[in-house]
Backbone bond lengths (Angstrom), bond angles and torsions (degrees), N, CA, C in turn:
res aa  C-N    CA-C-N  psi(-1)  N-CA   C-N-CA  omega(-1)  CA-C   N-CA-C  phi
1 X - - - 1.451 - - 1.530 109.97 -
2 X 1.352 114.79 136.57 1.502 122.91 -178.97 1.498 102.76 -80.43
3 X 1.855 101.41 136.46 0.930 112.60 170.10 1.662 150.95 -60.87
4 X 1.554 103.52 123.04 2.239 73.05 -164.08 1.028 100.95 -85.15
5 X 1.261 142.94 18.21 1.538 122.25 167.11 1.189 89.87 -160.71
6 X 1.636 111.68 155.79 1.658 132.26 171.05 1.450 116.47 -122.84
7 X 1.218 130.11 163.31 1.193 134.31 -173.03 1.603 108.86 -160.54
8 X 1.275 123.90 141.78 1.474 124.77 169.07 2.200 90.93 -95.23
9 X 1.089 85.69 154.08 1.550 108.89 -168.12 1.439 124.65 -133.02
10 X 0.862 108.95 119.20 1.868 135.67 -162.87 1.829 98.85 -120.17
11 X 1.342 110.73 103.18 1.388 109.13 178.07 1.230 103.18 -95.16
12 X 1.471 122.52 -53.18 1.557 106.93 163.28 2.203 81.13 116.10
13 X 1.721 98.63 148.27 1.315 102.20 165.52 1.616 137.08 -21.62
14 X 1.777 94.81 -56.43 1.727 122.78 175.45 1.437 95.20 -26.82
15 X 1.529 105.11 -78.40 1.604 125.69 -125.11 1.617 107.12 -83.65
16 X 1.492 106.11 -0.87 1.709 122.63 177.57 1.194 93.64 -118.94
17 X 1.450 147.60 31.59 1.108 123.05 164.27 2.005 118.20 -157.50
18 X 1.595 110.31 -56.40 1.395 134.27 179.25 1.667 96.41 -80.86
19 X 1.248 113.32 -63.60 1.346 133.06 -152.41 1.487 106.16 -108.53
20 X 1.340 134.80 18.92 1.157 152.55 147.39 1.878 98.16 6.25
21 X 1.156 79.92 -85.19 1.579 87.21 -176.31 1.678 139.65 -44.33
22 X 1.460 97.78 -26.58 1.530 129.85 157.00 1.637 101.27 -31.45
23 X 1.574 104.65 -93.18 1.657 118.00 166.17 1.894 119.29 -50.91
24 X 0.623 100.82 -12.69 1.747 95.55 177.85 1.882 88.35 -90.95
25 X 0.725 122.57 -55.82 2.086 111.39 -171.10 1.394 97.39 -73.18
26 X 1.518 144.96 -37.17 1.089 122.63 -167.68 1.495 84.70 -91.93
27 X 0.939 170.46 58.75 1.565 153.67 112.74 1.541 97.69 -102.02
28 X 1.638 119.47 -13.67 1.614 96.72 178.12 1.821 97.01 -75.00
29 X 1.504 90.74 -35.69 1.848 99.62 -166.94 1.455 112.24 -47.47
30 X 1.398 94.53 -55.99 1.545 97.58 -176.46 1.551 124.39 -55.91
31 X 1.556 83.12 -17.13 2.242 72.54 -159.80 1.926 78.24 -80.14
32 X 1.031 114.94 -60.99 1.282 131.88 -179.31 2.317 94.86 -12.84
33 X 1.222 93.18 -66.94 1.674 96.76 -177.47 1.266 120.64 -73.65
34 X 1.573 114.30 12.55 1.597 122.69 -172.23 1.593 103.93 42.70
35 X 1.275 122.80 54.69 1.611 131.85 158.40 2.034 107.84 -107.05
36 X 1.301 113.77 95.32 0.480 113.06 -158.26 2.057 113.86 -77.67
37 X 1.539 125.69 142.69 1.666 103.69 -162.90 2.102 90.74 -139.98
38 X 1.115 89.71 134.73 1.534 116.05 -172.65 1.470 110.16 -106.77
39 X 1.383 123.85 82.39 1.371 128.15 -171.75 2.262 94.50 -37.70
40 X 1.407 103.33 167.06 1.303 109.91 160.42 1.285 96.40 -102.05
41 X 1.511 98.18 141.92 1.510 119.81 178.79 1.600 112.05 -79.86
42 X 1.314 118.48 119.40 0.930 111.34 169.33 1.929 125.24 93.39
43 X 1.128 90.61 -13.67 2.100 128.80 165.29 1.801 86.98 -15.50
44 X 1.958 105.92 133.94 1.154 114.77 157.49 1.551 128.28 -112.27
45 X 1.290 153.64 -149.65 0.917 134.28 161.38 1.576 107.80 -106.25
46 X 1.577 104.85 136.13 1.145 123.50 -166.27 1.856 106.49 -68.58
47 X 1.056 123.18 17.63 1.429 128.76 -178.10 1.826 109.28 54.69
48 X 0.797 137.22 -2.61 1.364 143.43 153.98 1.441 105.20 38.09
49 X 1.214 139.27 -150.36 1.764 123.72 -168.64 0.985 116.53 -68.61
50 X 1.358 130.50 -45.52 1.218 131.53 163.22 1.543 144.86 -32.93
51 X 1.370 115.22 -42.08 1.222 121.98 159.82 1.665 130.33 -76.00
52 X 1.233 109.89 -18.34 1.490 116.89 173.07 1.438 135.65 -89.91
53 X 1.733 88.17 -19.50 1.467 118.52 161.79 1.445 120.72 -74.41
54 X 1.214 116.99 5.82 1.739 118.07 -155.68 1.464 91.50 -155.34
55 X 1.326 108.47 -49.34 2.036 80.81 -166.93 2.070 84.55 -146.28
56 X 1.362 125.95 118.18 1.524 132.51 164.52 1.593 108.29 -29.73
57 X 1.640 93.21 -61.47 1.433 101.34 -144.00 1.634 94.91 -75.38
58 X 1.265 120.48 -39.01 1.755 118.45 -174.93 1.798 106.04 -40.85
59 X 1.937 97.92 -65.65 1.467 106.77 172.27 1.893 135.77 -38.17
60 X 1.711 101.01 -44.40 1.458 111.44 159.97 1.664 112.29 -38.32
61 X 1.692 91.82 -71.63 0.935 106.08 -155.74 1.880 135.69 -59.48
62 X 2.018 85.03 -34.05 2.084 103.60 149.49 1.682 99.94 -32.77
63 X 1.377 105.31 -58.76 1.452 108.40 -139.44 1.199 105.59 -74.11
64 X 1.264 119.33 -22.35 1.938 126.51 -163.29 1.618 102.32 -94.67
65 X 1.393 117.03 -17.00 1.801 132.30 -161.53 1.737 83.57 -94.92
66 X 1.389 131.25 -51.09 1.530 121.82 -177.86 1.106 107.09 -80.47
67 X 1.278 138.42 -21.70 1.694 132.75 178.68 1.743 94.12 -68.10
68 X 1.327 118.51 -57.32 1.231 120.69 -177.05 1.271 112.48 -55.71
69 X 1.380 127.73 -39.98 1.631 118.26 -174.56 1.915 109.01 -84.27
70 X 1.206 108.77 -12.12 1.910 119.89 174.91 1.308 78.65 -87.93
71 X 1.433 178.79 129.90 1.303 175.20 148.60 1.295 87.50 -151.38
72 X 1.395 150.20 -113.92 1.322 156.64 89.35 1.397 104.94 81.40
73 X 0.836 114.90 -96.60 1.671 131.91 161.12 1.449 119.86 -9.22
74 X 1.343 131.32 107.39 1.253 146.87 -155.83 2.036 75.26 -75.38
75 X 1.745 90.57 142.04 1.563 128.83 156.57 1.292 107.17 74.08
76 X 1.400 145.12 -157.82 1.127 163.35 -71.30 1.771 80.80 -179.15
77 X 1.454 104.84 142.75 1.249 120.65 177.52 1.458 99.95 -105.74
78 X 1.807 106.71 116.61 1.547 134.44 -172.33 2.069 110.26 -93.40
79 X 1.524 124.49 82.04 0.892 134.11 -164.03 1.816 99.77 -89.05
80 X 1.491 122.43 121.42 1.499 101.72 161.11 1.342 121.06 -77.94
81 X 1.638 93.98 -79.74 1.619 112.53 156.49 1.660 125.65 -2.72
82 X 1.446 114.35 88.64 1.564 105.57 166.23 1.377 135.26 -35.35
83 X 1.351 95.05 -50.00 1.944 99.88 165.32 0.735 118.65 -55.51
84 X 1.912 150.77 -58.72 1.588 161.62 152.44 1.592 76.02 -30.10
85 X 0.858 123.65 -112.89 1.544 131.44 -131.49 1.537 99.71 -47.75
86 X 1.681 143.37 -10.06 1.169 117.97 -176.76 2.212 95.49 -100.30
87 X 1.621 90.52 -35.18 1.758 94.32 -171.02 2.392 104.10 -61.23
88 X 1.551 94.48 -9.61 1.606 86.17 -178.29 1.641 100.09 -99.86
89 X 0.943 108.65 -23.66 1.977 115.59 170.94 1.740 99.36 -62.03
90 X 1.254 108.81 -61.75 1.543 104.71 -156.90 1.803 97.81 -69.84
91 X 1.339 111.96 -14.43 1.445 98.93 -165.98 1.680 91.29 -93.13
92 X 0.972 123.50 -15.70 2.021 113.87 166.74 1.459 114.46 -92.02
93 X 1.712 94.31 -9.70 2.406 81.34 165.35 1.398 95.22 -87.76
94 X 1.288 111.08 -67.13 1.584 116.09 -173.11 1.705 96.74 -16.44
95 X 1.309 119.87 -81.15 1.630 134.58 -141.87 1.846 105.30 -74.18
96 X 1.708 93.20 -19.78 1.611 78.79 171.74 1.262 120.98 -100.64
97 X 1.463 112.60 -23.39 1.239 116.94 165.39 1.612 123.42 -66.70
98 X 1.343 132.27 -13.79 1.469 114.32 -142.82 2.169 67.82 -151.62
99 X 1.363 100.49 133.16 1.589 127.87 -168.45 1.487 102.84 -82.31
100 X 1.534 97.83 -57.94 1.366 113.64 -155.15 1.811 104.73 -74.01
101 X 1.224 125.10 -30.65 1.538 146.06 -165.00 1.711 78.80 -90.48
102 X 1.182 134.47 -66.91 1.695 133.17 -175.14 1.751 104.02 -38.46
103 X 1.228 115.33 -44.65 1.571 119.33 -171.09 1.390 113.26 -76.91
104 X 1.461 101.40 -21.09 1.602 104.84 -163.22 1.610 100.10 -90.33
105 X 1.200 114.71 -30.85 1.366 127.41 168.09 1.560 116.70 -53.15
106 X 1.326 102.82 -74.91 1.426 104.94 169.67 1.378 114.22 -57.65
107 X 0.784 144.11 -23.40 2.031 131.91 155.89 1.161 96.23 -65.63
108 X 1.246 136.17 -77.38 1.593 123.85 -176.53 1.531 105.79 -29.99
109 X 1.317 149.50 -59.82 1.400 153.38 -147.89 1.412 100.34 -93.10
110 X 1.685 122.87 -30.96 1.259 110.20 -146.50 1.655 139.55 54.97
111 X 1.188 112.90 17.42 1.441 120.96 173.61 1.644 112.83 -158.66
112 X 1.149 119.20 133.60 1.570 143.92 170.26 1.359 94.58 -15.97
113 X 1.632 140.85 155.86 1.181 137.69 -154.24 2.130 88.84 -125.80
114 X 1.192 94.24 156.37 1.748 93.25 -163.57 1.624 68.72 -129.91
115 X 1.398 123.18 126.00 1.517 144.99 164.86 1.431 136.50 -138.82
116 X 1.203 99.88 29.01 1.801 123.16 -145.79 1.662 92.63 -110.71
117 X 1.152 103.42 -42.74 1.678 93.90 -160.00 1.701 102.62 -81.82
118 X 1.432 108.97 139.70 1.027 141.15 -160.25 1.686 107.94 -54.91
119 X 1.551 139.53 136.12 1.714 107.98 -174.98 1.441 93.05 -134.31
120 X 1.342 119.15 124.84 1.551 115.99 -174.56 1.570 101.91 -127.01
121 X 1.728 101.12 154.62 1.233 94.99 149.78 1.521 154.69 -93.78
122 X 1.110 109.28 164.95 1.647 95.09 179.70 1.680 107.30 -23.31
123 X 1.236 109.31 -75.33 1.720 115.22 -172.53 1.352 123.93 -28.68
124 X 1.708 80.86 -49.46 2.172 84.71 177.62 0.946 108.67 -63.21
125 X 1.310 119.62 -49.87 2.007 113.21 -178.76 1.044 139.15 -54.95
126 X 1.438 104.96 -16.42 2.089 130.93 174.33 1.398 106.59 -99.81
127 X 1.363 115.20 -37.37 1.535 113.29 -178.19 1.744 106.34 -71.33
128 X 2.044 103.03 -66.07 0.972 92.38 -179.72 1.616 135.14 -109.33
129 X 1.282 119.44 0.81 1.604 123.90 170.79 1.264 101.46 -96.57
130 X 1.202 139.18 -37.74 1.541 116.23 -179.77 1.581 108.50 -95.22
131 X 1.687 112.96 -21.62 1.203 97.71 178.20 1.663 134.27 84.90
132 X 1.371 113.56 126.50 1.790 131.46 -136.12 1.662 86.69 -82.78
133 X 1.461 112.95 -25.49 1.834 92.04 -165.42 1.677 95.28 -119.45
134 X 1.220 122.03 -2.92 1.844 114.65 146.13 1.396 104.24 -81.79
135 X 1.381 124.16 -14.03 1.954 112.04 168.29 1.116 92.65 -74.14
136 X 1.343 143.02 -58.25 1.058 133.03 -145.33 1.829 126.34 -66.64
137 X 2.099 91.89 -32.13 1.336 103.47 -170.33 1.798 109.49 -84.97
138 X 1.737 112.63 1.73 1.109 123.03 167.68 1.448 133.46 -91.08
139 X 1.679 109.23 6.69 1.702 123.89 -164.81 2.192 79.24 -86.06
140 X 1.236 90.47 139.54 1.314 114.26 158.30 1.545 121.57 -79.42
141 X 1.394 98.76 -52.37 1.861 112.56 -148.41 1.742 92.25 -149.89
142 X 1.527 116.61 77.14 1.622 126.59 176.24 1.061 120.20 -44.61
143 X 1.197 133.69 107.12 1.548 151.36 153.12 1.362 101.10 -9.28
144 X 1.448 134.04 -1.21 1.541 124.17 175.71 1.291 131.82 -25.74
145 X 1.549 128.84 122.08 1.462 107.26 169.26 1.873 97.62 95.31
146 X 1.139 142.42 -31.08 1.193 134.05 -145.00 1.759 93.39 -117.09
147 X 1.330 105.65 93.08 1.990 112.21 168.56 1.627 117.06 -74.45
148 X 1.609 94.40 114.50 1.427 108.26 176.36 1.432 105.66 -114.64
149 X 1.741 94.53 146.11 1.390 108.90 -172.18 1.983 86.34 -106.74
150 X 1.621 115.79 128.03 1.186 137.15 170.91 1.376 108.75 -62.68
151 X 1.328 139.31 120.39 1.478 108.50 177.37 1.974 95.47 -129.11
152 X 1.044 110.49 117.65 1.726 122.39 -176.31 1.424 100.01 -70.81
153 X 1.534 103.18 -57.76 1.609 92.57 -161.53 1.187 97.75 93.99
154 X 2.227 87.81 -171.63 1.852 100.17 -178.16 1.131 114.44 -66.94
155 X 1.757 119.33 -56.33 1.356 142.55 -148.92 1.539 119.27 -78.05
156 X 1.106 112.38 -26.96 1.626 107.49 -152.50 2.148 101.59 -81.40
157 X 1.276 96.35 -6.98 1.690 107.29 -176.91 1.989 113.62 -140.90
158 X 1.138 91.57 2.50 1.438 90.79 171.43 1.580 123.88 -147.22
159 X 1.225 112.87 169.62 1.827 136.88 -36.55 1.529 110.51 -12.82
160 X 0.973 123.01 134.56 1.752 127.52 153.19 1.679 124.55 -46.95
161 X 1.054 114.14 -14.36 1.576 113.55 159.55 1.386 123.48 -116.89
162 X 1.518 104.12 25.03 1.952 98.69 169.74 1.343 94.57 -127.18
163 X 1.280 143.74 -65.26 1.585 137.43 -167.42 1.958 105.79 -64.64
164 X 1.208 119.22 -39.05 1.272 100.24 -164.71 1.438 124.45 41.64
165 X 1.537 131.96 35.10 1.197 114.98 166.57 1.561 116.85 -99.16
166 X 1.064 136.68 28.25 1.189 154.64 -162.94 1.757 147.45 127.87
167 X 0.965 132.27 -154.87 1.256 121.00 -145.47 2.207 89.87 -93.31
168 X 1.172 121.27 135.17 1.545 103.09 -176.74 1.259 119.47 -95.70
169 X 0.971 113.67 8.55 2.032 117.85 165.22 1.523 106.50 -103.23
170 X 1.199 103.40 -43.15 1.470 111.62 -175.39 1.524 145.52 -160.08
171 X 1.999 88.65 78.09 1.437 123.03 -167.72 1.615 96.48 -66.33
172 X 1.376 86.02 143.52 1.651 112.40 177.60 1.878 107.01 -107.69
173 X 1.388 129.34 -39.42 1.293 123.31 -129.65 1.536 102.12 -79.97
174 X 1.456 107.55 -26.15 1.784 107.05 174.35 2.036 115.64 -56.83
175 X 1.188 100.22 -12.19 0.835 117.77 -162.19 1.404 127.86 -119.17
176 X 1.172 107.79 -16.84 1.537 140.55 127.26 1.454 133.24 -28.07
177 X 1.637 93.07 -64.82 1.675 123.36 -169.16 1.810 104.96 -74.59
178 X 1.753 92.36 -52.77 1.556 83.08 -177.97 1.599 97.43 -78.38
179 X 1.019 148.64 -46.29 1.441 135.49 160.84 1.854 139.75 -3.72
180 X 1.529 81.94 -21.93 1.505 93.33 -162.09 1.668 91.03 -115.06
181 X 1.669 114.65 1.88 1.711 111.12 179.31 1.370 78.51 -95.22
182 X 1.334 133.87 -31.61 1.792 116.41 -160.21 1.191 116.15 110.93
183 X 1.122 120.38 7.39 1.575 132.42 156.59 1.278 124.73 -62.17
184 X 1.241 128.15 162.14 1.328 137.66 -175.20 1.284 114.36 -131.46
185 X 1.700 99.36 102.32 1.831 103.14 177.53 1.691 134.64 -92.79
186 X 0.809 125.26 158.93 2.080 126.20 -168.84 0.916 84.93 -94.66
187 X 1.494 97.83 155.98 1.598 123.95 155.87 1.219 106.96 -98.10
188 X 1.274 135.21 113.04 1.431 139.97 -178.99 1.981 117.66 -123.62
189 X 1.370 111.91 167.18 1.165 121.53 153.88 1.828 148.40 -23.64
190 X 1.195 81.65 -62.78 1.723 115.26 -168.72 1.672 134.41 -112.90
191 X 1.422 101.80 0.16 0.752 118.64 151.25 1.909 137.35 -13.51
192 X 1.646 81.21 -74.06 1.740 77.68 157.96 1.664 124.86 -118.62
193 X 1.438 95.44 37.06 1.861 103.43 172.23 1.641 98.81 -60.79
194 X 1.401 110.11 -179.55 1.499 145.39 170.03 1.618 94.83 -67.10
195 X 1.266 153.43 165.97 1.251 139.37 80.52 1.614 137.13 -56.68
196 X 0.842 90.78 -28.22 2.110 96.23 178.94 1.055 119.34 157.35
197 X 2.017 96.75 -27.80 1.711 104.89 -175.20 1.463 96.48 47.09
198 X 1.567 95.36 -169.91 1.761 117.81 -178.98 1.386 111.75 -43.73
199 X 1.262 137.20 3.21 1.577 117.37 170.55 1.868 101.19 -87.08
200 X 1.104 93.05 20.52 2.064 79.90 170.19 1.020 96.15 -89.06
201 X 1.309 137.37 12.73 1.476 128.99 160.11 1.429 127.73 -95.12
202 X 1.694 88.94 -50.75 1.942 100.14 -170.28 1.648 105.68 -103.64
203 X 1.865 108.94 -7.55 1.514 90.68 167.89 1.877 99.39 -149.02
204 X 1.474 110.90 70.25 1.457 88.87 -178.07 1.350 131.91 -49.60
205 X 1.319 119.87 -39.56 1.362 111.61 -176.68 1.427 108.22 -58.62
206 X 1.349 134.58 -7.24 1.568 125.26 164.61 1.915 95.88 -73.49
207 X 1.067 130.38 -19.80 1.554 110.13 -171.29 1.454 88.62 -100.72
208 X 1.158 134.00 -38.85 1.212 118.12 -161.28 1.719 106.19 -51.40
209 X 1.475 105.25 -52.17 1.390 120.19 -169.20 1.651 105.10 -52.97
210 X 1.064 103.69 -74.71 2.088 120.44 173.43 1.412 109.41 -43.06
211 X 1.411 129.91 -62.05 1.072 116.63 154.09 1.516 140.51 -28.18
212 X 1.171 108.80 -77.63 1.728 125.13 153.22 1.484 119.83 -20.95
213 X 1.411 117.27 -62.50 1.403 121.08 159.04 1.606 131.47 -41.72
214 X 1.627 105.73 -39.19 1.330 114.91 165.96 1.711 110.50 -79.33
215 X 0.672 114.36 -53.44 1.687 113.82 174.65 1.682 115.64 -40.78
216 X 1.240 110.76 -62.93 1.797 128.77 159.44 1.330 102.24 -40.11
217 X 1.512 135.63 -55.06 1.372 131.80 -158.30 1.753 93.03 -81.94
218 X 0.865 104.28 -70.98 1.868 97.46 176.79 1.622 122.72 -46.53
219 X 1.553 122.04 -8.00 1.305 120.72 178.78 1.086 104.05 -87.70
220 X 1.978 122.15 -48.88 1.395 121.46 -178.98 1.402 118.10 -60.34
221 X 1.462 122.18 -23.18 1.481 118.79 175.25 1.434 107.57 -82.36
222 X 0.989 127.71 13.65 1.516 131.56 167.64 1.789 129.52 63.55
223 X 1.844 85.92 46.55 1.472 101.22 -164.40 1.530 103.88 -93.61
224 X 1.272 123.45 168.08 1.579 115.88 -166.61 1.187 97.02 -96.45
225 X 1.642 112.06 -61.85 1.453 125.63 171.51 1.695 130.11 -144.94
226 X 1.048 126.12 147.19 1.449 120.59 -158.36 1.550 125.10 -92.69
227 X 1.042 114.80 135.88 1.332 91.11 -170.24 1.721 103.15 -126.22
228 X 1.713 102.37 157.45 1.533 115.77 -153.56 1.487 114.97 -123.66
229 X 1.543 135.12 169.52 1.409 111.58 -177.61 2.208 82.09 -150.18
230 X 1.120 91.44 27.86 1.683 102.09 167.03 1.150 116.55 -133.72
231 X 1.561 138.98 130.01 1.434 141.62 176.26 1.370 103.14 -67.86
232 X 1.253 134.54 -40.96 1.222 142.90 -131.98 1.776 77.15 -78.82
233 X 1.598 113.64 -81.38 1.777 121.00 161.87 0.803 119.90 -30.51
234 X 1.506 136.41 -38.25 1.607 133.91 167.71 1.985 98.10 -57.85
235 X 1.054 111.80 -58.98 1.741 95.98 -174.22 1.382 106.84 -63.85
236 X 1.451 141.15 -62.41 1.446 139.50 158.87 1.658 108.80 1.14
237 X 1.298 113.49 -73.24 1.248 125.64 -150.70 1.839 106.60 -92.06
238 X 1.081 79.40 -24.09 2.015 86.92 -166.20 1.731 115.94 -104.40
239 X 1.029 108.21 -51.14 1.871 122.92 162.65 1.285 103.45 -70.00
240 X 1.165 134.29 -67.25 1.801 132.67 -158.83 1.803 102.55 -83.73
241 X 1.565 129.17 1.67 1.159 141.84 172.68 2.007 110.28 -33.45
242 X 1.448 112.46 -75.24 0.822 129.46 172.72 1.740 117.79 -63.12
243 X 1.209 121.47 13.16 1.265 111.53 -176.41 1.780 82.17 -126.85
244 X 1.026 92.54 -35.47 1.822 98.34 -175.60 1.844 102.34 -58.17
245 X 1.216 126.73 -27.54 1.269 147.64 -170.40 1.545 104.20 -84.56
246 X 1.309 113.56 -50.35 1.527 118.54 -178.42 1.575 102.02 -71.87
247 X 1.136 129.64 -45.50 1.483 119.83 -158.31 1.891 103.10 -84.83
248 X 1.358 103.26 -24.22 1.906 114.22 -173.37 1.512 101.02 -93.63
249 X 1.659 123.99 -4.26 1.388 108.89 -171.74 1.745 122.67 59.88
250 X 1.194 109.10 -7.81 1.515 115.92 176.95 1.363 112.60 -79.48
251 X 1.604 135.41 154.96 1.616 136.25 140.19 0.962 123.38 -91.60
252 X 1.608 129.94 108.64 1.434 109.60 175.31 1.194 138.03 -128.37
253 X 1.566 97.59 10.11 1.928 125.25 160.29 1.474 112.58 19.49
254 X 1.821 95.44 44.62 1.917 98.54 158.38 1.171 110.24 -93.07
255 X 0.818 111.69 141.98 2.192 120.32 175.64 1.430 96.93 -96.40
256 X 1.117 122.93 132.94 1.381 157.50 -179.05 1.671 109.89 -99.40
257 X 1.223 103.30 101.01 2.198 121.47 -171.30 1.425 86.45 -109.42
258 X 1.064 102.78 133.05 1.692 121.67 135.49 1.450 109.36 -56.67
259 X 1.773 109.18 149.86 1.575 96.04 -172.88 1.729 119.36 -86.22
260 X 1.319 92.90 2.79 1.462 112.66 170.63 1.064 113.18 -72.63
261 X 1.192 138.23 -54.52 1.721 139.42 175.48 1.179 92.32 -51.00
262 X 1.677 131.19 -77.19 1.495 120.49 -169.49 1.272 132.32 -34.45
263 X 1.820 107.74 -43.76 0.992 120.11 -159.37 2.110 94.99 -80.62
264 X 1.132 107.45 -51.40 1.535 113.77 -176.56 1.909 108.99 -62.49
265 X 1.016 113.62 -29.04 1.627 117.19 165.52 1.269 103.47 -50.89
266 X 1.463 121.67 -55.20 1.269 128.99 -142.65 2.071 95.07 -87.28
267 X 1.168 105.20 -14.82 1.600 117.82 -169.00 1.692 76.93 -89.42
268 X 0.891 132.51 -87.58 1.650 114.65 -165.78 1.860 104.19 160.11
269 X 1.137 102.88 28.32 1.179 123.44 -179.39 2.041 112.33 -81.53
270 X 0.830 122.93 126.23 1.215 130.03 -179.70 1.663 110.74 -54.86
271 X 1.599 135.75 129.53 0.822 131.14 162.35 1.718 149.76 -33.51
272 X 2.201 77.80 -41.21 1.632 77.04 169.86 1.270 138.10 -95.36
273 X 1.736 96.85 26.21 1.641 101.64 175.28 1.251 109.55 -118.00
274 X 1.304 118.30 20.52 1.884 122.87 162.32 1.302 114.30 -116.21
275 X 0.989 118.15 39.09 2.048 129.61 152.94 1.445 92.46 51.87
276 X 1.425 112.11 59.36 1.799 107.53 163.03 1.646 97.86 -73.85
277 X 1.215 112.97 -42.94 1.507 102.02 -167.10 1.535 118.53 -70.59
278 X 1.386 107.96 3.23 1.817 109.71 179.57 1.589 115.90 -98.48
279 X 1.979 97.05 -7.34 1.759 95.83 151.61 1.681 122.67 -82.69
280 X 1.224 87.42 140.42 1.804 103.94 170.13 1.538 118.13 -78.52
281 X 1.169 116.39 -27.22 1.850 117.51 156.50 1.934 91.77 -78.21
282 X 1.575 120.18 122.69 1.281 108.66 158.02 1.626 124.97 -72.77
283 X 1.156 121.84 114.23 1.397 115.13 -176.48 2.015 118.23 -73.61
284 X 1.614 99.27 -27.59 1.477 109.99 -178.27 1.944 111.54 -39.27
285 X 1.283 128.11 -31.20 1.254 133.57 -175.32 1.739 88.02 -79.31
286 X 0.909 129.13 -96.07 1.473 125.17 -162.62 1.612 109.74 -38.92
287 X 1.275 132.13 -30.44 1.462 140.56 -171.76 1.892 98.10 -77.31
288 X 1.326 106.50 -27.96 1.398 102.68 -171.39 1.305 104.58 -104.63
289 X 1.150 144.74 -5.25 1.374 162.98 124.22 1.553 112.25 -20.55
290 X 1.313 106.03 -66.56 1.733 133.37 -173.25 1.660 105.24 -76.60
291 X 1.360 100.01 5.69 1.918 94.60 -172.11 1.512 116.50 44.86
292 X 1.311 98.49 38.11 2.194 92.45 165.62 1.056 94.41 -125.68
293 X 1.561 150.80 57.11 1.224 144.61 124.83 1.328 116.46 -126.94
């Protein structure tokens, strides 16, 4: 079957390595929705916090070297990863707005900067190019019964003039998307708090705490399990779970999905090809609970 939509595709470090599973459901999803996705050949790492924190021009310059190599690449540049998708936004405001940072780039690269092609996220492309009621007429097996807490985070809506994927006090579209499998989402707290980001390295007890708070805020709204569209929050919330539990004295045995697993479960996709077993909260007890396995 011919594809109704194409996309060149940037998985980003995450989604080949931590978050494996991230990219394995959205390529089951997609093929599943005839959206068709064209890895970039040859894709570097977009320098993610680290590089922008330490040197401008290195970070630009990740970002302007993969815009240029997706150049080529039939459709719309398909970002999962919150981090990729905000460090390739800020590197096409930065470079179109600002002359002098555009020149410095292109001497760094040695070639004219290609910033044209369009970079969305997963969400926008389900919410708005493929659309909430062709998602809807593609669910196999409805998320019925099963309360998810949305969790945005920093990135996926801020600054308000580089992501443009929705409203930045008060985004709807995560919530939308799983909406349209038949799920049932909370209104909660924390939604768009911090988790810790990169200090689960150089300061855990800052994630334990921020984390913890989000976990607590999604339990009292009476969510089953939360679901995420950042690896970085997927490890925060999902790996450091049980340690977050030991140090707060709390239980709060939510399993943490990418909205791709949810969303591709709910398409009719077999379980054991969306890396349930590469979460550390097991989700299989609550999924068999909820009658979707």
């Amino acid at each position: 079957m011919k594809n109704i939509l194409n996309y060149s595709y940037y998985p980003g470090c995450s989604l080949h390595a931590s978050a494996k599973e991230y990219d394995e459901s959205t390529q089951g999803l997609f093929k599943v929705l005839n959206i068709g996705l064209k890895e970039v050949p040859d894709w570097l790492c977009c320098g993610a916090t680290p590089a922008h924190n330490v040197d401008e021009l290195l970070s630009l310059s990740l970002c302007a070297k993969n815009l240029e190599l997706a150049q080529p690449v039939e459709g719309d540049l398909a970002v999962g990863c919150a981090a990729c998708f905000s460090r390739l936004k800020t590197a096409q405001h930065k470079l179109s707005a600002h002359d002098e940072k555009r020149r410095q780039v292109e001497r760094a690269l040695d070639a004219p900067l290609a910033l044209e092609k369009p970079v969305k996220h997963l969400l926008e492309i389900l919410a708005k190019d493929y659309g909430l009621e062709r998602l809807a007429e593609a669910i196999r097996k409805p998320l019925t019964g099963l309360k998810v807490a949305c969790y945005y985070g920093c990135l996926l809506t801020r600054p308000p003039e580089v992501p443009e994927l929705d409203c930045i006090e008060a985004p709807t579209i995560m919530e939308r998307v799983i909406g349209a499998a038949g799920a049932e989402t909370v209104g909660w707290s924390h939604r768009l708090e911090c988790c810790g980001a990169n200090f689960t390295l150089s300061r855990p007890g800052v994630v334990l705490k921020l984390s913890g708070d989000i976990l607590a805020s999604a339990r009292r709204a009476g969510a089953d399990c939360i679901m995420v569209a950042c690896p970085l929050c997927h490890g925060n919330l999902d790996i450091r779970q049980a340690e977050i539990e030991q140090a707060s004295g709390e239980k709060f045995g939510l399993p943490v999905f990418y909205m791709t697993q949810l969303l591709a479960l709910a398409a009719g996709i077999a379980p054991k090809k969306l890396g349930f077993g590469s979460m550390m909260v097991n989700p299989l007890t609550l999924l068999k609970e909820k009658n979707l396995i």
